[in-house]
C-alpha positions as CSV (number, residue, x, y, z in Angstrom):
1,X,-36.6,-77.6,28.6
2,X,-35.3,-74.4,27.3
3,X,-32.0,-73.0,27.9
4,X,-31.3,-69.9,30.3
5,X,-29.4,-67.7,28.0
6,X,-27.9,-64.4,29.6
7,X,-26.1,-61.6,27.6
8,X,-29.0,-58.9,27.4
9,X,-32.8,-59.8,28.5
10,X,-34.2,-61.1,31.5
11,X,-31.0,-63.3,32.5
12,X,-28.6,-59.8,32.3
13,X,-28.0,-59.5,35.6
14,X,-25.3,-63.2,35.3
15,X,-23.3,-61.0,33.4
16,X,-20.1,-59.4,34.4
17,X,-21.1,-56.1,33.2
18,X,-24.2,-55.8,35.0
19,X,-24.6,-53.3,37.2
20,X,-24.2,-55.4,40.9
21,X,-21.0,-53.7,43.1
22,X,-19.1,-57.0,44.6
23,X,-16.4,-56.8,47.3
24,X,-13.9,-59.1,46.2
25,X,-10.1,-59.4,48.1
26,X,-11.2,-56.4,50.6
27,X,-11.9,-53.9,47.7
28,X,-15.2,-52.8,46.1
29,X,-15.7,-53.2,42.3
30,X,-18.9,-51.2,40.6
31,X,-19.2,-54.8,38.7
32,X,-17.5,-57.9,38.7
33,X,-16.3,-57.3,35.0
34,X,-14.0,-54.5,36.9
35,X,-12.9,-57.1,39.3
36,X,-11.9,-59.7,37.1
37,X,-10.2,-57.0,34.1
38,X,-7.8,-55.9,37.3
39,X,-7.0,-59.4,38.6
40,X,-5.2,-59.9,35.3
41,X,-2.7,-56.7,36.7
42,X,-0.1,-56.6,39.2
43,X,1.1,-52.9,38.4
44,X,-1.6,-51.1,41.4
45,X,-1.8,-47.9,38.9
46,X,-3.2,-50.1,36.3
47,X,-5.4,-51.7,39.2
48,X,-6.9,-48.4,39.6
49,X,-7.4,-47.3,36.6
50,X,-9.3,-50.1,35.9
51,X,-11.3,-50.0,39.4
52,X,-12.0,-46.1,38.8
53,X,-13.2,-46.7,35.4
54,X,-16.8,-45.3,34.7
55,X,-18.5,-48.8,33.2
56,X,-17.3,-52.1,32.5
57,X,-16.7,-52.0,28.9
58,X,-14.3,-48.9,29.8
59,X,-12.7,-51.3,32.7
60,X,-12.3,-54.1,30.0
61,X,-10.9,-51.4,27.5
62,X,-8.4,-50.1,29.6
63,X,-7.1,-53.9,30.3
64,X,-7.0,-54.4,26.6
65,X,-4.8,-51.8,25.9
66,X,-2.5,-52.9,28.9
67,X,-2.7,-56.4,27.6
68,X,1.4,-56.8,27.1
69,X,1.3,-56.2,31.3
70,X,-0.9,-59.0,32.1
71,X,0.5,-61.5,35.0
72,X,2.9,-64.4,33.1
73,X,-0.1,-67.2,35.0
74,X,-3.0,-65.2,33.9
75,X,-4.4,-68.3,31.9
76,X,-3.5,-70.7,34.3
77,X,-5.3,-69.1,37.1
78,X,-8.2,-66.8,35.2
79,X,-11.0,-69.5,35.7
80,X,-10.3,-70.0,39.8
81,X,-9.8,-65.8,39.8
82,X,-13.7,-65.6,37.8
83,X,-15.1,-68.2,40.0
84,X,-14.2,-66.8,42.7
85,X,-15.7,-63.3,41.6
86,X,-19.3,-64.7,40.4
87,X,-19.1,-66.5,43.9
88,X,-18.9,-63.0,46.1
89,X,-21.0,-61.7,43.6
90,X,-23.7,-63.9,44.3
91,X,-23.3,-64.3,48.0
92,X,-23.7,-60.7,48.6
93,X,-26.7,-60.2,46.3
94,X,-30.2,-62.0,47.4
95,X,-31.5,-61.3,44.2
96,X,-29.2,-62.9,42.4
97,X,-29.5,-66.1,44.7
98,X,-33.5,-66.3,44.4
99,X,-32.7,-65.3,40.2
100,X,-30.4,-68.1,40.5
101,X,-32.6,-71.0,42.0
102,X,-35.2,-69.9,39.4
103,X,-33.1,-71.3,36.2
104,X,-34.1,-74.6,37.7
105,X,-31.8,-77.4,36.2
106,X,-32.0,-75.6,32.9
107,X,-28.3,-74.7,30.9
108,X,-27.1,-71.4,31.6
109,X,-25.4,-70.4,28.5
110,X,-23.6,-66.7,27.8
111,X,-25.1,-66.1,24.7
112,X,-21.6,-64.0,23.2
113,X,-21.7,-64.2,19.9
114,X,-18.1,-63.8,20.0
115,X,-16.5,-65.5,22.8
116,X,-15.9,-69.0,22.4
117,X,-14.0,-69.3,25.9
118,X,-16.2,-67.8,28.4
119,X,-19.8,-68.0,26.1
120,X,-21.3,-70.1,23.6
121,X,-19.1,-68.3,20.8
122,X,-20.2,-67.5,17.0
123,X,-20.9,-70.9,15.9
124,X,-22.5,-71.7,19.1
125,X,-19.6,-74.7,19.8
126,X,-18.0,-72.4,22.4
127,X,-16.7,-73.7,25.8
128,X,-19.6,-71.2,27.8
129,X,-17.4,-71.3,31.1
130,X,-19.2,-68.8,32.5
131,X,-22.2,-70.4,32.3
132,X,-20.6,-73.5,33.6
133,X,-19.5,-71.6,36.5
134,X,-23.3,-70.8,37.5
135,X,-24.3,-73.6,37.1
136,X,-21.4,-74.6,39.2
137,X,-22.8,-72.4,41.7
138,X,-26.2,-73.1,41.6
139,X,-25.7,-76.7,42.4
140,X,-24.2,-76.0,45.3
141,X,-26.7,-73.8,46.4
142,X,-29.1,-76.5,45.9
143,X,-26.9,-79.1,48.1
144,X,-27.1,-76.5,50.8
């Protein structure tokens, strides 16, 4: 069975920086990379600098070089905040949903090449919780 691996290709559109606006906690974010760089913020200027910015590598950029701001819980509480982001994303996009229930039972893997935490990382041992998340997801969607 082959593996559903998403960072470019067919599989983009699981990624955070693809371009699918989500409403998440009554505001609307031009991708869910925007949403989850700002959840990491308290400060509402750095909120909207991040929400304003043009794409989501600038939106990740701008919450790298604020990085010393970051909420004290931040890693405690970033894999409920991204959960709950990939959730609205995928309950307000049908496309996602169907693109979703077409992986099957397959692994959904981010195929980073650099991120051990949320992808599959440069030795390919990587935690993928992003990928866990969807799959998360998808199961429930199948249960329902």
């Amino acid at each position: 069975m082959d593996k559903i691996l998403f960072y470019e290709g067919p599989w983009y559109f699981l990624s955070n920086f693809s371009s699918f606006m989500v409403k998440w906690r009554g505001v609307d974010w031009v991708t869910s990379e925007h949403a989850y760089q700002a959840a990491k913020f308290d400060d509402p200027i750095i909120i909207e600098e991040i929400k304003n910015a043009r794409s989501a590598h600038d939106a990740r950029k701008i919450a790298h070089l604020h990085e010393h701001g970051k909420v004290t819980t931040w890693h405690e509480i970033k894999l409920k905040i991204m959960e709950e982001i990939v959730r609205a994303k995928l309950e307000q996009h049908s496309y996602i949903h169907r693109k979703l229930l077409e992986t099957g039972d397959r692994e959904i893997i981010e195929d980073s090449p650099t991120d051990s935490f949320w992808g599959r990382g440069p030795d390919w041992k990587g935690e993928n919780h992003l990928g866990k998340i969807w799959m998360d997801l998808r199961k429930e969607l199948k249960q329902q």
